[in-house]
C-alpha positions as CSV (number, residue, x, y, z in Angstrom):
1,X,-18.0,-4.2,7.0
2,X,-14.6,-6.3,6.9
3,X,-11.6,-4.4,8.8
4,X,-8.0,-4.8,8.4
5,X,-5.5,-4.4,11.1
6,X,-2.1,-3.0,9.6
7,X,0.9,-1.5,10.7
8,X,3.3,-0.2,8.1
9,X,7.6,1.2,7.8
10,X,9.8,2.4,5.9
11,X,12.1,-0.3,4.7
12,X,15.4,-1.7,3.1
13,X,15.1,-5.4,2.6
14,X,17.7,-7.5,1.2
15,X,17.5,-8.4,-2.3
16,X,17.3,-12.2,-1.1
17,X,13.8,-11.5,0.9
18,X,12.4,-9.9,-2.4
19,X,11.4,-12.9,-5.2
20,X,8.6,-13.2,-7.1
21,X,7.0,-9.8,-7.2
22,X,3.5,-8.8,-8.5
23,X,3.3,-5.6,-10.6
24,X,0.5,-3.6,-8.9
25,X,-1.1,-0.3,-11.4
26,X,-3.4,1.6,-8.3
27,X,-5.8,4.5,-8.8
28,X,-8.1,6.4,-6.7
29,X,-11.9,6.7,-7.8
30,X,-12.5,9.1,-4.9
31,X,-10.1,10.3,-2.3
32,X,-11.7,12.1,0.4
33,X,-11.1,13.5,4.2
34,X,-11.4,9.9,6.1
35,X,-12.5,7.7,3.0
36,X,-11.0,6.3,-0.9
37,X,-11.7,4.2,-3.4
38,X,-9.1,2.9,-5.6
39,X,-9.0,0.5,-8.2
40,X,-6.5,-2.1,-9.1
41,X,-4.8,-4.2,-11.2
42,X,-2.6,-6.5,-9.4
43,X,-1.0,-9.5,-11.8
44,X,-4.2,-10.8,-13.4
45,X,-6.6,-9.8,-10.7
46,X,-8.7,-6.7,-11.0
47,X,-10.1,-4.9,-7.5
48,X,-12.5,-2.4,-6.7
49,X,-11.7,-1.2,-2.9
50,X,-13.3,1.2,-0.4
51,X,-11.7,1.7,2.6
52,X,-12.5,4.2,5.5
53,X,-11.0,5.8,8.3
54,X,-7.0,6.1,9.6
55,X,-4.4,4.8,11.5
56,X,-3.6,1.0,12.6
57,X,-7.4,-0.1,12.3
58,X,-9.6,0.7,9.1
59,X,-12.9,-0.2,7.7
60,X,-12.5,-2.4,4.4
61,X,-14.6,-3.7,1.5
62,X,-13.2,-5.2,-2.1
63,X,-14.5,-6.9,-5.0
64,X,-13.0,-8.3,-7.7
65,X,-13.6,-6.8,-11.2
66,X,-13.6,-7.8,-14.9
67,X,-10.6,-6.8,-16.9
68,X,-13.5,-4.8,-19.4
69,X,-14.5,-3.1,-16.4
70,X,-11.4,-2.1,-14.8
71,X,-10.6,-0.8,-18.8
72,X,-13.8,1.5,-18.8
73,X,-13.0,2.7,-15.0
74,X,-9.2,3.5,-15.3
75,X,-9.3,7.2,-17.6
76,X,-11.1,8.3,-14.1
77,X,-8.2,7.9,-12.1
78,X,-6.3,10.0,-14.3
79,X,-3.4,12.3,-12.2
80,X,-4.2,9.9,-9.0
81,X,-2.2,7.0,-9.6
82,X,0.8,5.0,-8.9
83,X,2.8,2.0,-9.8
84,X,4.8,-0.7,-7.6
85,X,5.8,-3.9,-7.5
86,X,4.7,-6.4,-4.2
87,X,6.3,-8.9,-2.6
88,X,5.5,-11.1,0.0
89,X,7.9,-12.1,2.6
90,X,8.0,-14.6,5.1
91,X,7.2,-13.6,8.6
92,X,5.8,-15.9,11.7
93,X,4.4,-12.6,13.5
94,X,1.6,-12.0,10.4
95,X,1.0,-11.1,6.5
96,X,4.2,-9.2,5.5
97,X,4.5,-7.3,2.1
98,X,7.2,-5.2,0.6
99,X,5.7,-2.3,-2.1
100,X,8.5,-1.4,-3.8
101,X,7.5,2.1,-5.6
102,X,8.5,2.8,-9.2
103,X,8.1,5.9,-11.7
104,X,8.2,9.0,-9.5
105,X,8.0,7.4,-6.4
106,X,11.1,5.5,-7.4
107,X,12.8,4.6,-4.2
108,X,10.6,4.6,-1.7
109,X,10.2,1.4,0.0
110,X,7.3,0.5,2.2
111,X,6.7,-3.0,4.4
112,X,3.1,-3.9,5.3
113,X,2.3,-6.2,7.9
114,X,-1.6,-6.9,8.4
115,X,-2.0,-8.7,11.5
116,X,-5.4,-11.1,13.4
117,X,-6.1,-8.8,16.0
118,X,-5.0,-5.4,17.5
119,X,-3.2,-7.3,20.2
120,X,-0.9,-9.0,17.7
121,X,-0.4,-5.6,16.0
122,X,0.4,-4.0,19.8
123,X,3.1,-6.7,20.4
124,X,4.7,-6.6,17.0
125,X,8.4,-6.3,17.2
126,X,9.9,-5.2,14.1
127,X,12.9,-7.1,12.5
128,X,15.8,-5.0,11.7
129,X,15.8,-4.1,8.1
130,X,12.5,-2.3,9.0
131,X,13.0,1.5,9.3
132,X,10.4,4.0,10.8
133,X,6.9,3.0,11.3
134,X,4.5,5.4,9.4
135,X,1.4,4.0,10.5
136,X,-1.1,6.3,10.5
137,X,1.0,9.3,9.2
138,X,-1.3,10.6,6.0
139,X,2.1,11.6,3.8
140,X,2.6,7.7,3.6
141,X,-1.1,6.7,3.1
142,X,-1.0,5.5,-1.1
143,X,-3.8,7.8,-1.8
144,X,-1.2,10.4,-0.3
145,X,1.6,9.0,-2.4
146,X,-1.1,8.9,-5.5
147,X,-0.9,12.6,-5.9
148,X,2.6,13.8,-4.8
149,X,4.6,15.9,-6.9
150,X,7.9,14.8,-7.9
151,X,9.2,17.5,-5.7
152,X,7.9,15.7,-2.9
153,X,9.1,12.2,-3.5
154,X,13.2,12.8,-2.1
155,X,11.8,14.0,0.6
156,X,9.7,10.9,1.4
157,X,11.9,8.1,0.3
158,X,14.9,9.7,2.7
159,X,13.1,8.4,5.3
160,X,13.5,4.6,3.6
């Protein structure tokens, strides 16, 4: 089992810290209490990911797909999907991304930074265009934001 290590916030970078973005198209397979599995397309790369469990720490496994079978696997995420564009941005504390949400989760804004070991994560000091941290709270989980309602999107992007 591989693990990542993550902490994630609501955010407002500057336009400057946001170049080069990868268009990401996410669905979820399965979506249940303390497990998902999505599928991806992410530029030219196709993933199929499992990962379990909540909060900081979670169980993960990914393997890359063929285009052809991402194509026959897609029509089953129908109604759990979302869009957003990636960025990565420079940070010397560990892996930082930006998910910029479009469609109906236009506006919400989301940093990312996956860290070595839960000590790292424990010390992280946030920089100050990060907002609240919503580590761990399920409303901000994507397989959450795959299936809000449209109603439900202000709400969550007021935060950002």
């Amino acid at each position: 089992m591989g693990s990542e290590i993550e902490r994630k916030f609501l955010c407002s970078p500057a336009a400057e810290l946001l170049r080069g973005g990868t268009a990401i198209w996410q669905g979820y397979l399965t979506i249940g209490d303390d497990a998902e599995t999505r599928l991806r397309r992410a530029g030219e790369r196709f993933l199929l990911t499992t990962k379990r469990g909540e909060g900081m720490v979670r169980g993960e496994w990914e393997v890359e797909v063929t285009a052809d079978q991402f194509d026959a696997l897609w029509p089953a995420t129908e109604g759990l999907r979302l869009t957003k564009v990636r960025y990565d941005v420079p940070m010397d504390a560990g892996e930082c991304i930006v998910d910029v949400y479009d469609g109906r989760l236009s506006g919400l804004r989301v940093a990312e930074v996956e860290f070595d070991s839960v000590a790292a994560a424990e010390a992280f000091e946030a920089p100050d265009w990060f907002g609240a941290e919503v580590t761990g709270i399920a409303q901000y989980a994507n397989r959450r934001l795959a299936t809000v309602t449209a109603a439900e999107v202000a709400e969550l992007a007021e935060g950002s």
